[in-house]
N, C-alpha and C positions, 0 to 999 in steps of 0.2 A: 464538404466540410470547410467550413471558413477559417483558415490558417492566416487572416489580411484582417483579425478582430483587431478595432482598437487594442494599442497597444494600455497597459493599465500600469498606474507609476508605482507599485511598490513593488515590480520588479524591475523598475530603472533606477529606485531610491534608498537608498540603507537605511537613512533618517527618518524614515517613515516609523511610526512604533508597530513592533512585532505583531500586535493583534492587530491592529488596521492591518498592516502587509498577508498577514494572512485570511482576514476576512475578503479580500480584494482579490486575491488570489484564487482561493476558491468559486466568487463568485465569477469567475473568467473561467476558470472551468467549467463550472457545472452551465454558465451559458452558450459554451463550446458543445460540452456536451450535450446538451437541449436540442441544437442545431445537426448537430451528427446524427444522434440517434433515429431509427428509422420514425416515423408521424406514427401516434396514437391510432389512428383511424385508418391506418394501413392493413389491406390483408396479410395476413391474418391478426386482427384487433388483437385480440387478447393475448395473444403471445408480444407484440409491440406495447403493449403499454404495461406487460408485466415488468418488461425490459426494460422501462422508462421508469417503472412505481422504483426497480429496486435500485436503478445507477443515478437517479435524479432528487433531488429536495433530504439530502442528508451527506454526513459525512465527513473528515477534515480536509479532504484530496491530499492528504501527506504524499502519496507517491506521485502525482503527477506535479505538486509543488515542489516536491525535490529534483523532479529532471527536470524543469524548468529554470529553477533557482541556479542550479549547477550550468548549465548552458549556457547563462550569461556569466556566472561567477568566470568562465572559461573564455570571458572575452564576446560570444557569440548575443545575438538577441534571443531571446526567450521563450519566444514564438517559432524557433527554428523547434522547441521540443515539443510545440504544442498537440502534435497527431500523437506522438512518443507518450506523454501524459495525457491523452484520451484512452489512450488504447490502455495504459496503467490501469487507469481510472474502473474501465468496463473491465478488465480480467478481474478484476479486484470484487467489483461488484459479482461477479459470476464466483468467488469463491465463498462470499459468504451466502448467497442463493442455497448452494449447498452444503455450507456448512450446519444452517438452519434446520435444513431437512429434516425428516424423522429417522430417517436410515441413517443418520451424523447425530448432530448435537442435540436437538428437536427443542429448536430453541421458538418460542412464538411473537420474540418481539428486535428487532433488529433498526438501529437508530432511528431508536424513538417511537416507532409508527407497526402496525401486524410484519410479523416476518410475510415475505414475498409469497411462500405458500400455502399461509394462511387466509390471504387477498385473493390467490387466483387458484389455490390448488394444487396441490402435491406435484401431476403429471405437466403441469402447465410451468411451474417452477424450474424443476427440472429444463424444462426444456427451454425457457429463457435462459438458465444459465447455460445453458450448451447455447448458444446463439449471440451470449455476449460475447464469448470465450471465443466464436470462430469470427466474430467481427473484429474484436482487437486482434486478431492473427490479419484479417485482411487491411486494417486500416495500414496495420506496420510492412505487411506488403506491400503496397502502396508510396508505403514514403522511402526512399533509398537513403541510404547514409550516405555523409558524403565522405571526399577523402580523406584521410589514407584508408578508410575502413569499407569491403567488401560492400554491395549495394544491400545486401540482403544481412546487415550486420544487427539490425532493429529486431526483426521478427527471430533472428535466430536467438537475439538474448532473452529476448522473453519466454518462448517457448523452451529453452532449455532451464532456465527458471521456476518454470511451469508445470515441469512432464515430472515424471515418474523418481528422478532424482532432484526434485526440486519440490512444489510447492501441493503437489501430491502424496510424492512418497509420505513427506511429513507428516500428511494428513491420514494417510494410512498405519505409521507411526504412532499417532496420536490415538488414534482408535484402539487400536492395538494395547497402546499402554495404559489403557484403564480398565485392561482384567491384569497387570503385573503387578507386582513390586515396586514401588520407587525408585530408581536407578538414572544417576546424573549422567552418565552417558546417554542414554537414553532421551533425558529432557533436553541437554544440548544440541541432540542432531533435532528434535520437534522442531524445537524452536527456530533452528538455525532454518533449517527449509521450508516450514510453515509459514510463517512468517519474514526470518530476517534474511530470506532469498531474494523474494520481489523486493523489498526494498534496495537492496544493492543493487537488482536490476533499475531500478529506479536511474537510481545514481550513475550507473554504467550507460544508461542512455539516454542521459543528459550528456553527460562526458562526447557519446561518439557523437550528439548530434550539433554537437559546439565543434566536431574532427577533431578534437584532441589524440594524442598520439595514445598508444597505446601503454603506457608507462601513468600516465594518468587516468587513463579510465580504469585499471589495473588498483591503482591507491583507494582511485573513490569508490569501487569497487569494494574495497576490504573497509572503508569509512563505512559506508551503507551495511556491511556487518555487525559491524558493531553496534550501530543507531539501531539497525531492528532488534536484536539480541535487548540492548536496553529498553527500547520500546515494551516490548512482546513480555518484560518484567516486571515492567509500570503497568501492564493490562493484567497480569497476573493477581499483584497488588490491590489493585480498583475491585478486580470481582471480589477480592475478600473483605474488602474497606468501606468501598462506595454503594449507595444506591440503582434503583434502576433507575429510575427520574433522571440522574446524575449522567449515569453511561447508554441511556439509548439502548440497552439489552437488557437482558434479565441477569440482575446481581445475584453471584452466589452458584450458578450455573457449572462451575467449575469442580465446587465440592460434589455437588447432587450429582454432576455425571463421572465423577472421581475420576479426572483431568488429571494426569501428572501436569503440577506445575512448579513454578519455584518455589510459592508459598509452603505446597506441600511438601515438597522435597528440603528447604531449606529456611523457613520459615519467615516472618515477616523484617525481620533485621538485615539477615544476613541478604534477602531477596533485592532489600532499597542498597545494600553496601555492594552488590553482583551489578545492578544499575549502572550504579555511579561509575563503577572499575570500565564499565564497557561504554559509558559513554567519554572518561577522561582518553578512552583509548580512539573513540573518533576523534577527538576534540585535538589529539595528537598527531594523527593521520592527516587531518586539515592544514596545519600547523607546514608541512611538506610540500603545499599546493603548490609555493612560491608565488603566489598570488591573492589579493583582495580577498577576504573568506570571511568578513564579518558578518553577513545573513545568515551564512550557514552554520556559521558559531554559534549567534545569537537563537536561533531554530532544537541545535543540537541540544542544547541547555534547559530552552523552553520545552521540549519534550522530556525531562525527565522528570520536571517540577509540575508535568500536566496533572488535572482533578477530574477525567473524562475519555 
């Protein structure tokens, strides 16, 4: 893995505009990740390049731009998070491998291009995402944190992120609450560990991997709560709003598999006003950093006014 890539200026430069810093950003990933991932033409073929169809040529990399952006915002270079936001990057893609699925959401089309299962096949699917999931465990094995934080302080955050009380249980949750009743408690905890889990994780390992103390990674931490909570309301939003053209999935998806989501639960007013509420509450939490936070401002913002 080449952690010694050029370095790319709109995470050295504020004044860069937000969409260039982010189009620049992402492409630093996804050529990182190009690089990582195992060769197309590797035995066994087809399970590598399923692996490649679904982590490569889509996507915003929100979470590995967020532990990157956070690492410098902490003082640190950027590149210190960069195995931290590969490894993001691949769990992330491993969670919607199977969210696609037919035993899940049985969605057939996933940014932009055939869901992964429908390219290589239900059992082949499956089992790239099991294989991204255990590579981003070993990449963060791999990289130690450094001090003050345990060496093994990377792979523990994601994977507790990840397991049964986190970015699973939710998903189990979620299944779950589409033979119930509506119920905001309910839709809170979906949301919080489907989704607004790994994002905090995100933030929390940018944070250790800048060695920030633990009073900081603890703040951004509860930031990355809030950002995914708003996020995870703006997608709720989109499915009821937007196009598929637009969002890279198939719109509307949400109603046909009767999703508790906000919309449903709370409809489209009060869904854009729960947004806002959770994102004034990062935008607050930043505010705390005692440090330079204008990207991450600017980023917080532009996600809630996203069209995609």
């Amino acid at each position: 893995m080449n952690v010694n890539a050029p370095y790319v200026k709109p995470f050295q430069n504020d004044a860069v505009p937000l969409q260039e810093w982010l189009s620049h950003g992402k492409s630093w990933i996804e050529s990182a990740l190009g690089e990582a991932l195992p060769a197309a033409d590797q035995r066994p073929r087809i399970l590598h390049e399923a692996m490649r169809y679904a982590c490569l040529g889509g996507g915003k990399r929100l979470r590995g731009i967020l532990a990157m952006t956070i690492c410098q915002t902490l003082g640190a270079e950027a590149r210190r998070a960069l195995r931290p936001a590969l490894a993001l990057e691949a769990f992330h893609a491993y969670t919607l491998i199977h969210d696609d699925l037919p035993c899940m959401d049985d969605d057939d089309i996933r940014r932009g291009k055939p869901a992964t299962h429908i390219q290589f096949g239900e059992a082949n699917a499956l089992l790239a995402g099991d294989a991204l999931l255990t590579l981003a465990c070993q990449w963060l094995a791999e990289t130690h944190a450094p001090l003050p934080h345990p060496p093994a302080a990377l792979v523990t955050e994601l994977t507790t992120a990840g397991g049964s009380q986190g970015v699973i249980g939710g998903q189990v949750e979620d299944l779950a609450a589409e033979t119930l009743p509506p119920d905001e408690e309910m839709l809170v905890y979906i949301h919080t560990e489907k989704t607004a889990r790994l994002i905090a994780c995100a933030c929390r390992m940018g944070a250790i991997s800048a060695g920030a103390c633990a009073s900081k990674v603890d703040l951004l931490g509860r930031y990355g709560l809030h950002l995914g909570l708003a996020f995870q309301m703006i997608d709720d939003l989109l499915d009821a709003t937007a196009d598929t053209r637009a969002l890279g999935k198939p719109a509307g998806s949400d109603a046909k598999n009767q999703k508790l989501t906000t919309v449903r639960l709370w409809g489209l007013e009060k869904s854009r006003a729960e947004a806002e509420r959770h994102t004034r509450m990062a935008l607050d939490l930043l505010e705390q950093l005692e440090c330079p936070a204008g990207r991450l401002q600017d980023l917080t913002r532009h996600l809630l006014m996203r069209d995609f």
